[in-house]
BAZA-72458 format. One record per residue (C-alpha): x, y, z. Coordinates in steps of 0.25 Angstrom, whole numbers, plus 5000, padded with zeros to 4 digits. Each point is the difference from the previous one (the first is absolute). Layout:
BEGIN
<<X,Y,Z>>
...
This chain:
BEGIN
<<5477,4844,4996>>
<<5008,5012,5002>>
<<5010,5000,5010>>
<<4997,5015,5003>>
<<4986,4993,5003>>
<<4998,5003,5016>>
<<4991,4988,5004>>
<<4991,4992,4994>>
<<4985,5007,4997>>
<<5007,5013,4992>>
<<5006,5005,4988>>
<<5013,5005,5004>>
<<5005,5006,4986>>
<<4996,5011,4991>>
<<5003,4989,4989>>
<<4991,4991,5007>>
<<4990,5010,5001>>
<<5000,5004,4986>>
<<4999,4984,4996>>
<<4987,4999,5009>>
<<4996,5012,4996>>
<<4999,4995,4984>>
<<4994,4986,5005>>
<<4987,5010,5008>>
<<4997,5007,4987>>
<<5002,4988,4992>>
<<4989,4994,5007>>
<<4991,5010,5002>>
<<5003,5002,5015>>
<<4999,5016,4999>>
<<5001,5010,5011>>
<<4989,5008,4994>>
<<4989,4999,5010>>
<<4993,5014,5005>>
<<5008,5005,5010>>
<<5014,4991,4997>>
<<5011,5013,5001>>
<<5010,4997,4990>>
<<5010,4992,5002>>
<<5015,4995,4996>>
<<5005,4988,4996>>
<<5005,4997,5012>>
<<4985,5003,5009>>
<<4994,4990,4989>>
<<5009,4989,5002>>
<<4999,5002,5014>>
<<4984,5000,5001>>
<<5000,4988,4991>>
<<5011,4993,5008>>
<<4991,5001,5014>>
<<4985,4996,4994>>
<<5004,4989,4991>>
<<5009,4993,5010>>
<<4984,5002,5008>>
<<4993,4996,4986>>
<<5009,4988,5000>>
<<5000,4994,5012>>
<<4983,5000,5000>>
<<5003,4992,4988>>
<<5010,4990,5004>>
<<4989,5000,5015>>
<<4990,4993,4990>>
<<5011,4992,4993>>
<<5000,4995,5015>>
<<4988,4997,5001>>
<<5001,5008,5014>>
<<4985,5008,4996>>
<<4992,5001,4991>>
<<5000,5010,4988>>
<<4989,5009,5004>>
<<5002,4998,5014>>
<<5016,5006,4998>>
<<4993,5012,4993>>
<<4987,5001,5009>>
<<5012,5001,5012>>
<<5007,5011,4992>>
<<4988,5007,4996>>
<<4992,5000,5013>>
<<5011,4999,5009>>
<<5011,5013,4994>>
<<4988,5008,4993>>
<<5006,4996,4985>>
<<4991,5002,4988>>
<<5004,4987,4995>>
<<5007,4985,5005>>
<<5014,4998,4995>>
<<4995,4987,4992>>
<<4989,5009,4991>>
<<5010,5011,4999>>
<<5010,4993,4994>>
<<4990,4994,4990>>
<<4996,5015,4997>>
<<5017,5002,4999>>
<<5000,4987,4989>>
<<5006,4989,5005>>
<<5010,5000,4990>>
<<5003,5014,5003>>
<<5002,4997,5014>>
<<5010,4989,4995>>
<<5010,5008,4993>>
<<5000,5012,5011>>
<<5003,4990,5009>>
<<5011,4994,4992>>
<<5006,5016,4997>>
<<4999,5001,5016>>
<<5007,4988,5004>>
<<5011,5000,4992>>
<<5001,5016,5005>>
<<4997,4995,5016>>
<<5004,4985,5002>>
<<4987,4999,5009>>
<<4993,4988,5002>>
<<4988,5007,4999>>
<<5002,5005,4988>>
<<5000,4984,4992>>
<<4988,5000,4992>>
<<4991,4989,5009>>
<<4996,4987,4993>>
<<4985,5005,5001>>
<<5003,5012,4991>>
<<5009,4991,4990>>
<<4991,4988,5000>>
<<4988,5009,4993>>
<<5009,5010,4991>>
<<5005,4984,4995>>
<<4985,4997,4998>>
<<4995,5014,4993>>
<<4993,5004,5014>>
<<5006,5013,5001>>
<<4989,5008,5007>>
<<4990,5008,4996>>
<<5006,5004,4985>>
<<4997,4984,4998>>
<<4988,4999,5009>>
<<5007,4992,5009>>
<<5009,4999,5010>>
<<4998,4998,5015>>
<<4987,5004,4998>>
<<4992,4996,4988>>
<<4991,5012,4993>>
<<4989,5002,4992>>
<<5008,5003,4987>>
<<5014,5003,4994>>
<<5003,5014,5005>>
<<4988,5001,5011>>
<<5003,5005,5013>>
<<4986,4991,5005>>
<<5005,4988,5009>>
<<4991,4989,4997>>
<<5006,4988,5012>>
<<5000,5009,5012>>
<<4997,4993,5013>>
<<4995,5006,5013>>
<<5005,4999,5015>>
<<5003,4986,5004>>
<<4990,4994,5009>>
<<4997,4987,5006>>
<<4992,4995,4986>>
<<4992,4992,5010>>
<<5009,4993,5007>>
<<4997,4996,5015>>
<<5003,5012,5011>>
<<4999,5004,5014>>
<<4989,5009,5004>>
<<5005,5014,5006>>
<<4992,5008,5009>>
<<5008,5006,5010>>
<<5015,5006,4996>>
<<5011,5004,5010>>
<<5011,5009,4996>>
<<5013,5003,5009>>
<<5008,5012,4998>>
<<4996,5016,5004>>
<<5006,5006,4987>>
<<4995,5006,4987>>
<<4999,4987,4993>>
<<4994,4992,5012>>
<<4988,5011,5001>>
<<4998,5000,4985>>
<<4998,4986,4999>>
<<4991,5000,5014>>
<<4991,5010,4993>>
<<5000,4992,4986>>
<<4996,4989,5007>>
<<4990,5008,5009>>
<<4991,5005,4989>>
<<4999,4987,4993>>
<<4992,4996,5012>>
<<5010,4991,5008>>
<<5001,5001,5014>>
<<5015,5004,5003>>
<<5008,5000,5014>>
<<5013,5006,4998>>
<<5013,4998,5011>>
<<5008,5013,5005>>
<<5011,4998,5009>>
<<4993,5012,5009>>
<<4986,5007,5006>>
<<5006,5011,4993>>
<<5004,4995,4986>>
<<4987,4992,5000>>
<<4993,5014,5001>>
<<5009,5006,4989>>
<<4996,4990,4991>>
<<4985,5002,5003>>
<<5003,5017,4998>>
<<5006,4997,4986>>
<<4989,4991,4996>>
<<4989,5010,5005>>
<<5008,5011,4992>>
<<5002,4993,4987>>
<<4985,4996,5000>>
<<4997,5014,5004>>
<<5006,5007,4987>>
<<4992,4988,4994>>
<<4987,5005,5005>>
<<5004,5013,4996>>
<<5002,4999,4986>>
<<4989,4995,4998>>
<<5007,4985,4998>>
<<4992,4992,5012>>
<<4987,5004,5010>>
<<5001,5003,5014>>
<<4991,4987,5001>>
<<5011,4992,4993>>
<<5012,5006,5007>>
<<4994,4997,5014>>
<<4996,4983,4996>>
<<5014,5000,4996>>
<<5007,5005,5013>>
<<4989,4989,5009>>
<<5009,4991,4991>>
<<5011,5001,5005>>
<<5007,4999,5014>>
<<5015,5002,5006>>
<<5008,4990,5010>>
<<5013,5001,5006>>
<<5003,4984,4998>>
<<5000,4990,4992>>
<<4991,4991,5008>>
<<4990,5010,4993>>
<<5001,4993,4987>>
<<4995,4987,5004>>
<<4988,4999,4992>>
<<5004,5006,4989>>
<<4999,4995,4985>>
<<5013,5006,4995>>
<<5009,5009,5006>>
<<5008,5010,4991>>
<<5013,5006,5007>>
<<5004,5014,4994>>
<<5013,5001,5011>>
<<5014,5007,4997>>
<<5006,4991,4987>>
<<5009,4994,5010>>
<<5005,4984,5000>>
<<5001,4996,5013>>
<<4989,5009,5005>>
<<4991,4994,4990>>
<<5006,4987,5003>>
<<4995,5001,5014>>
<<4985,5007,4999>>
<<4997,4988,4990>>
<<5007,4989,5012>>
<<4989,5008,5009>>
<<4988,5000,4989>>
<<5005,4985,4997>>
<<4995,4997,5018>>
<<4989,5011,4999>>
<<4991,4997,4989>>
<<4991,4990,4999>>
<<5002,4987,4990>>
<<4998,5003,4987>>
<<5000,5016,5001>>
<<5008,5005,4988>>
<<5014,5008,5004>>
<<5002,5009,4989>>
<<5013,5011,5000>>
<<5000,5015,4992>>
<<5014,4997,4998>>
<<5007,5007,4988>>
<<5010,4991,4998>>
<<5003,4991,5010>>
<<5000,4985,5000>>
<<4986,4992,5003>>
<<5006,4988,4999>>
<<5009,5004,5013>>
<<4990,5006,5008>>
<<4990,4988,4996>>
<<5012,4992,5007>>
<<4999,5008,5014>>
<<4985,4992,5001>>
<<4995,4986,5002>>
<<4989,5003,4988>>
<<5009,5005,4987>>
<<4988,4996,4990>>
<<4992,5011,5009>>
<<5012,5012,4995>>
<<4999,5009,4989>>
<<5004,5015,4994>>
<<4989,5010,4999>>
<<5009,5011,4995>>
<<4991,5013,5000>>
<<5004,5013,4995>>
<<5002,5012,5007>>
<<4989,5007,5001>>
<<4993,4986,5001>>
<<4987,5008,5000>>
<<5002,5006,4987>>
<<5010,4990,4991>>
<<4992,4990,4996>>
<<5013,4990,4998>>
<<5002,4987,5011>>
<<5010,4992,4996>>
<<4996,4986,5005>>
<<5014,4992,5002>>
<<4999,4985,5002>>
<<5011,4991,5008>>
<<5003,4987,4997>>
<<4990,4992,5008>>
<<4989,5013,5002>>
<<4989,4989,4997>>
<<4990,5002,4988>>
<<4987,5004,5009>>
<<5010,5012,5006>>
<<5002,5005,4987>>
<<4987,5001,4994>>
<<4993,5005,5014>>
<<5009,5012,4999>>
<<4999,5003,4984>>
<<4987,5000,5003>>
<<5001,5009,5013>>
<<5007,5011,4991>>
<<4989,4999,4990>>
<<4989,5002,5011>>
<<5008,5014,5004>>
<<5002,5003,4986>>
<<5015,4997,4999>>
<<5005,4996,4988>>
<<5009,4988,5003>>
<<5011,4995,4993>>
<<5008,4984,5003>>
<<5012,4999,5000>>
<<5012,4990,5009>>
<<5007,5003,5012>>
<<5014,5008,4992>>
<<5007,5013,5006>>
<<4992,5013,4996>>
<<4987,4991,4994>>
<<4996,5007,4987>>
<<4999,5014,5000>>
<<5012,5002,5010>>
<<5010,4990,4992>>
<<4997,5008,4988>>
<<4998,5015,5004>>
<<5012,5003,5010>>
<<5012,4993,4991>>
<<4996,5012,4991>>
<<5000,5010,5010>>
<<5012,4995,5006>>
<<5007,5001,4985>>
<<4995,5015,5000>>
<<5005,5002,5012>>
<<5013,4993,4996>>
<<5000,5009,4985>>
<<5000,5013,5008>>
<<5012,4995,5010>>
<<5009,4998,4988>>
<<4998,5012,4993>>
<<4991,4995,4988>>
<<4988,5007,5004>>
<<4994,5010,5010>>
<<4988,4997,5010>>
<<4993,5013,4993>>
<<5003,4997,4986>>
<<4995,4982,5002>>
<<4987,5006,5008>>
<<4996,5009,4988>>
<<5003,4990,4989>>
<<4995,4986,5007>>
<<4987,5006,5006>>
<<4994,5005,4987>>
<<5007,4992,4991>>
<<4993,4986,5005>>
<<4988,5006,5004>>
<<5002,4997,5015>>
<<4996,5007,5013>>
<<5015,5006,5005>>
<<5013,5001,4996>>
<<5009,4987,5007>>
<<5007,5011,5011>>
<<4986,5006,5002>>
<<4995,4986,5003>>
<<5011,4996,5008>>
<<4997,5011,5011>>
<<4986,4996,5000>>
<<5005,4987,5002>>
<<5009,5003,5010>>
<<5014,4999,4997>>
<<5003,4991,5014>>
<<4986,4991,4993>>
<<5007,4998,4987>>
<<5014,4997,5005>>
<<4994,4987,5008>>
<<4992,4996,4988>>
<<5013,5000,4992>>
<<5009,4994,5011>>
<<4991,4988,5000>>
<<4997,4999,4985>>
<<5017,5001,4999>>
<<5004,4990,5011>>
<<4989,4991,4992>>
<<5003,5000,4987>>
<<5014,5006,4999>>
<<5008,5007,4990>>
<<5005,5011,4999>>
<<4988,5009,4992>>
<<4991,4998,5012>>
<<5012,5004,5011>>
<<4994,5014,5007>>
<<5006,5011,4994>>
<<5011,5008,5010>>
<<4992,5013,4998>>
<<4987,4995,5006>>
<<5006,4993,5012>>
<<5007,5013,5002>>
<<4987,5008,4998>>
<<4993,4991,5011>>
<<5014,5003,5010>>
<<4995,5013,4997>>
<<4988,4999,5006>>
<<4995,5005,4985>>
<<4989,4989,5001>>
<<4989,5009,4990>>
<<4988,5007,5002>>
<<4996,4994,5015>>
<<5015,5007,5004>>
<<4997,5013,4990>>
<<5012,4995,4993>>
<<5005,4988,4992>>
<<5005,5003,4987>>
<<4992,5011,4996>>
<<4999,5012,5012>>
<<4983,5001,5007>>
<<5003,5013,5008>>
C-alpha cells in the first residue's frame, strides 16, 4: 500500500487508481450502466473500493457461517431496496473476476476488506465461478443462465415445536413502535401497547387512525377493516399492562441501559413463558437477555422503518434464546407477512454490519479529497442499480442513527476501516442529522 494512502478502504494514488482501474475493465466490472455519468480513474477506483469491501464481507459472513446465503441476500434486498444480494451479484460479476479486482484493490488500499474471502477462492479453485460456469453461490439451470435453480425461501420454523401468540404487547410511542403496533394489528392479534403518558398514549392511537386513514383512502383497506383493527388494540401507561401478553415487542430509543432496564421491568411484568423480544438495530441480546431471570425467553425482532411497509425482520438469536422462542417468532413474522432472516447475536446483525462500513467509507472518500458527496451519489445510485446515493441515504437514516451503529459495530470488531469517519461525527455536532433536521449532508430547505 501506498504510503500516500489515507486510511484503509481508499485509493489514495492516481497510480493506484490507474492499476485498479485496469483490473475493473479487465474483468468486465464497467461503469456503463444507464444513467452512470462518466467518470475518471480515480471515481472508479473509489466506487470499486467501497462496494466490494461491502461484496466481500457478505462473502467472508457466509465463510462464517454467521447466515445463511440467501438469507445475507434476502436482508439486503428487502432490507436496503437493492436489486440483488451481494452473494448473487458477485456470481453475476465471476467469481474469478471478483478475485482479481480484489487483489488490484488491496495491494492499491491495504484494507482487510479487500482480501478475497475463503468462499470466493475455495469455488474459483473448484471451476464454480458463478454464473459464466453455472455455478457458484447459487447453482443455475445452465452455463451462462441468469435462472437460479437452489433458491430457498424465508426461514421458518419447518415444523418445529412453538408457542401460540394471540395477544402482542409493544413498548415505545414512536414511529417504529406504531408501525409494528399496526402490523400486528391487521394480522389479527390483539395488541396493548405501553406509553409513558395519557397523552402520548393518545398520540399513538391519532398516528394509528391516520396512517390507516390514508389506507382507506387509497383504496388499500375498508372502512370495515380499518375499524376491527383499531378494537384490536388498546394503550396503558404501565407495565403491569402487559401481564397476559404472548410476546412483547419494545421499539424504545436504542439506548443500553434504557433497554437494559425496560427488559428488568418486562422480565417482573410478564407472565412465565411470554416471549421478550427487542427492535434493536445493533445492540446486544445476549446483554439485555442478562438483565432477566428467563434469557432463553429473549430474542431480536429487528424491523425496519417504516415496519408497515419494509417487509425485512431480522430475527437475532442469543445464546440460550431456547429452540421453541425461535421458531414461535419466525413463524409470527410470517403470519404478518414479514420476510424473516436468522442470524446471531453480533454488532449490526446482517444488514447493518454490512451497509454502514460502506457508507461510512463514502463518507470517509469525501473527507480526504478522493471524491465528492455530489459526484459518489450520481455514480453509486445508478451504477449498482440501488435506491439512493450513500450521502442521500445517510440523511434518511439520520446521521446521529448511523453514527451509534458505526460506534458499536467499531468498539466490537475494531480496526481501523470501521473507526467513524471525523466528517460525520462533525456533521452530527452540527446538528446536520439529514432530512428529519432539513439538513445533513445534502441541504432539504
Amino acid at each position: 500500500m501506498s504510503s500516500e494512502t489515507p486510511f484503509p478502504g481508499l485509493v489514495g494514488t492516481a497510480a493506484e487508481a490507474t492499476t485498479v482501474a485496469a483490473a475493473l475493465e479487465a474483468n468486465g466490472v464497467t461503469f456503463d450502466g444507464e444513467g452512470v455519468p462518466e467518470v475518471d480513474q480515480v471515481q472508479r477506483a473509489t466506487a470499486a473500493a467501497l462496494w466490494f469491501a461491502y461484496l466481500n464481507e457478505a462473502a467472508t459472513m457466509l465463510e462464517q457461517g454467521y447466515a445463511t446465503r440467501d438469507d445475507i441476500d434476502a436482508s439486503m434486498r428487502f432490507g436496503c431496496g437493492y436489486s440483488a444480494g451481494p452473494l448473487q451479484q458477485l456470481d453475476v460479476i465471476g467469481l474469478d473476476n471478483a478475485v482479481a479486482v480484489l487483489d488490484a484493490l488491496h495491494a492499491a488500499s491495504g484494507d482487510r476488506r479487500h482480501i478475497a474471502s475463503a468462499a470466493l477462492k475455495d469455488r474459483v479453485a473448484t471451476g464454480d465461478t458463478g454464473v459464466a460456469s453455472g455455478k457458484g453461490f447459487y447453482a443455475y439451470s445452465a452455463a451462462g443462465s441468469d435462472e437460479i435453480t437452489d433458491a430457498t425461501g424465508p426461514a421458518t420454523s419447518g415444523g418445529a415445536a412453538t408457542r401460540e401468540i394471540n395477544k402482542v404487547g409493544v413498548v415505545g410511542t414512536g414511529t417504529m413502535a406504531t408501525g409494528i403496533i399496526e402490523v400486528f394489528a391487521k394480522s389479527g392479534n390483539e395488541v396493548i401497547y405501553v406509553a409513558r403518558s395519557d397523552e402520548k398514549v393518545a398520540n399513538v392511537r391519532a398516528a394509528l387512525e391516520k396512517s390507516l386513514g390514508r389506507q382507506v383512502d387509497k383504496g388499500r383497506l375498508s372502512e370495515e377493516d380499518r375499524d376491527a383493527v383499531l378494537a384490536r388494540v388498546s394503550g396503558v401507561t404501565d407495565h403491569a399492562g402487559l401481564s397476559d401478553v404472548d410476546i412483547v415487542v419494545e421499539a424504545i430509543v436504542e439506548d443500553l441501559d434504557t433497554k437494559k432496564a425496560l427488559f428488568e421491568s418486562l422480565d417482573k411484568n410478564c407472565k412465565p413463558g411470554a416471549i421478550l423480544a427487542t427492535t434493536t438495530s445493533s445492540l446486544s441480546i445476549d446483554t439485555l437477555a442478562a438483565t432477566t431471570s428467563r434469557p432463553a425467553d429473549v430474542i431480536g425482532m429487528h424491523f425496519f422503518n417504516p415496519a408497515p411497509i419494509m417487509k425485512l425482520v431480522e430475527v437475532v438469536t442469543g445464546k440460550e434464546t431456547a429452540d421453541d422462542v425461535t421458531a414461535t417468532v419466525l413463524d409470527l413474522c410470517g403470519s404478518t407477512k414479514k420476510y424473516p432472516v436468522l442470524c446471531s447475536d453480533r454488532a449490526g446483525f446482517i444488514v447493518n454490519f454490512l451497509l454502514f462500513p460502506y457508507l461510512n467509507d463514502a463518507v470517509r472518500a469525501v473527507e480526504a479529497n478522493i471524491s465528492t458527496i455530489d459526484q459518489l451519489d450520481a455514480v453509486m445510485k445508478p451504477w449498482q442499480s440501488i435506491p439512493m446515493g450513500p450521502f442521500a441515504l445517510l440523511d434518511v437514516v439520520g446521521n446521529d442513527v448511523s453514527l451509534a451503529i458505526e460506534e458499536v459495530i467499531e468498539g466490537a470488531f475494531g480496526g481501523a476501516e470501521y473507526i467513524p469517519a471525523p466528517l460525520l461525527i462533525e456533521t452530527v455536532k452540527a446538528g446536520k442529522l439529514g432530512r428529519k433536521t432539513g439538513e445533513g449532508f445534502l441541504s432539504y430547505a
